[in-house]
C-alpha positions in Angstrom: -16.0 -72.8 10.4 -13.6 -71.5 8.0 -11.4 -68.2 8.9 -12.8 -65.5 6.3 -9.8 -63.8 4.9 -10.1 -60.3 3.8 -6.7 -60.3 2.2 -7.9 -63.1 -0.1 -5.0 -64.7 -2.2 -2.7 -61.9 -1.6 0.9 -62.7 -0.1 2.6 -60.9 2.4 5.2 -59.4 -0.8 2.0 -58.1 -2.6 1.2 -54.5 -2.4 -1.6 -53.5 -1.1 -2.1 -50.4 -2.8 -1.8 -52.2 -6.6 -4.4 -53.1 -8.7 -4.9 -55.2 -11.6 -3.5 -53.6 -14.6 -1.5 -51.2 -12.7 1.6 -53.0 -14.4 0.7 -51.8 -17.5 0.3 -47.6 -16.3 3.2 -45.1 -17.0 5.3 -44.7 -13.7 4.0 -41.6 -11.7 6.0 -38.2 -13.0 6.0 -35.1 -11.0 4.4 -32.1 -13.1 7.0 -29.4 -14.2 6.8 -26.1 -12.2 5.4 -23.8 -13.8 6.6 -20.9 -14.6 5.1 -17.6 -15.0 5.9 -16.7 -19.1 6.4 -12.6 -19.9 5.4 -11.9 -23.0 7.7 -11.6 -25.9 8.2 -8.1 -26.7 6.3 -6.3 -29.4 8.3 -5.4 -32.3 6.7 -3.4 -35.2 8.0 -4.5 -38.6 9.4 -1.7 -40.9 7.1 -0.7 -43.5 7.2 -2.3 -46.7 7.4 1.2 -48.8 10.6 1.9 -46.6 8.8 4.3 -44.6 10.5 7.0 -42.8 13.3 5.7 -40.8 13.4 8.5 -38.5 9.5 8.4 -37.4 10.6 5.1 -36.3 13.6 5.5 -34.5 12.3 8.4 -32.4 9.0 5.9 -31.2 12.3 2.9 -30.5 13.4 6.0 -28.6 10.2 7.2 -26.5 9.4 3.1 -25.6 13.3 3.2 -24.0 11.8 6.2 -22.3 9.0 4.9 -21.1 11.2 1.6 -20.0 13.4 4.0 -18.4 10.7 6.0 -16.8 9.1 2.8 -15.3 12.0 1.2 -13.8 12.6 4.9 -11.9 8.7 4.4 -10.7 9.6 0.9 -9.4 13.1 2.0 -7.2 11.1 5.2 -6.0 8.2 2.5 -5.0 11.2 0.8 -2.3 9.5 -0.6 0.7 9.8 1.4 4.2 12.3 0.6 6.7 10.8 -0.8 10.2 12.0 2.9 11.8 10.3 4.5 9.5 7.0 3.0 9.9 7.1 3.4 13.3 7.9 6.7 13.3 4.9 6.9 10.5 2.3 5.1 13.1 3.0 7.4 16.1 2.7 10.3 14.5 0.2 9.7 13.0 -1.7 8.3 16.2 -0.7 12.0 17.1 -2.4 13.5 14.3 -5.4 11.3 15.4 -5.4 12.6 19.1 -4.9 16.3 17.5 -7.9 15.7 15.5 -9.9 14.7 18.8 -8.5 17.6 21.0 -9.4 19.9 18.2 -13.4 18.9 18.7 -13.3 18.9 22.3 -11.0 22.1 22.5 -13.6 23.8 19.9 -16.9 23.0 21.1 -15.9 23.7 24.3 -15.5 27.5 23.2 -17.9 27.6 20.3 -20.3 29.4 22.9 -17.6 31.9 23.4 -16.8 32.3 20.1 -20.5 32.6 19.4 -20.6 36.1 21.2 -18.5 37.5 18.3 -18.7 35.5 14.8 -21.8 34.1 13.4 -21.8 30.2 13.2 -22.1 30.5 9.4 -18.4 31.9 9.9 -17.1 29.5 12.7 -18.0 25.9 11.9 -15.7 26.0 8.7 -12.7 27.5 10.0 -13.9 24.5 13.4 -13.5 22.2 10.6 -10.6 23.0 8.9 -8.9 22.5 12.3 -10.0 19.4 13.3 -9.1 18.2 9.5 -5.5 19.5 9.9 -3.2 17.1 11.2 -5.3 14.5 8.8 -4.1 17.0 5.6 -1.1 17.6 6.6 0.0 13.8 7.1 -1.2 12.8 3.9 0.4 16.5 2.4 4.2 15.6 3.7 3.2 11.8 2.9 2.8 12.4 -0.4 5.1 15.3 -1.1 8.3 13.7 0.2 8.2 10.7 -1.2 11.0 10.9 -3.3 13.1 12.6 -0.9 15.5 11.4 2.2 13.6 9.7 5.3 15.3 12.6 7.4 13.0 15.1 5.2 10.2 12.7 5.6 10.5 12.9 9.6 11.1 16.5 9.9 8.3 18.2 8.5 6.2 15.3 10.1 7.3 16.1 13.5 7.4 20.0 12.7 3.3 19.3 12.1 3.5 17.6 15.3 4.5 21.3 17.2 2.8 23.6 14.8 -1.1 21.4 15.0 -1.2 21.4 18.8 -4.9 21.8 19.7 -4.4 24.6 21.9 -8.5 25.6 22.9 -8.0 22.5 24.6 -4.7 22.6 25.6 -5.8 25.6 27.0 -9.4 25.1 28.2 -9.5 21.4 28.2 -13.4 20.1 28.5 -14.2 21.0 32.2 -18.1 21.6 32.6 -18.8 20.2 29.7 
């Protein structure tokens, strides 16, 4: 019997990977990166009666503002050091645990308090309190952000001593 050869006539110094005609393709180039184009910027062309020269070199003027006004929005926008988003995530897992003692704390004496205001007067001020620390972390988050982290962190942690829950710091939720 003969000896079936799958390699057929091919030599040991053929390729395997070539076929017929391959001789004849264009070598294999790498594709350019590409890079991302900006647009050109928009120019306006003067107008052809000679138009009024200063109309159009006060709106040159308020683009450079705008430019100006943008590149300020983008170093205000300056990502958060690792400090200060800690500090950020304990208090505000703080705030969260105020909001939580504020519910216990306040349904623990809402019976109490029921014996001299009406509900109609005690379940909005009930939740006011328990939305508190939420307001007042996104108030001082919002309100300092242009300012110093120091600024940031002070006010944060003065909400931290002025939002303490105290009906249940007091009372806690015993009996309930």
């Amino acid at each position: 019997m003969d000896a079936v050869s799958y390699a057929g006539d091919m030599t040991p110094d053929s390729d395997a990977l070539n076929w017929d005609g391959d001789e004849d393709a264009p070598p294999h180039r790498p594709e350019p990166e590409k890079v991302p184009r900006t647009a050109p910027p928009v120019t306006v062309p003067p107008p052809a009666d000679g138009g009024d020269l200063d109309r159009q070199e006060s709106e040159e003027a308020e683009t450079e503002a705008l430019d100006a006004d943008g590149d300020a929005e983008l170093d205000e926008r300056a990502p958060l050091s690792a400090a200060m988003l800690l500090v950020a995530g304990v208090v505000g897992g703080i705030f969260l645990l105020y909001s939580a003692g504020w519910v216990a704390g306040g349904l623990r004496l809402k019976p109490l308090a029921n014996l001299i205001v009406a509900d109609a007067m005690y379940v909005p001020w009930f939740v006011l309190a328990v939305a508190a620390p939420a307001l007042w972390f996104l108030a001082v988050w919002v309100l300092t952000r242009g300012r110093a982290s120091w600024v940031r962190i002070g006010l944060l942690f003065l909400g931290v001593v002025l939002l303490v829950p105290w009906p249940f710091v007091t009372v806690g939720v015993v009996g309930v």
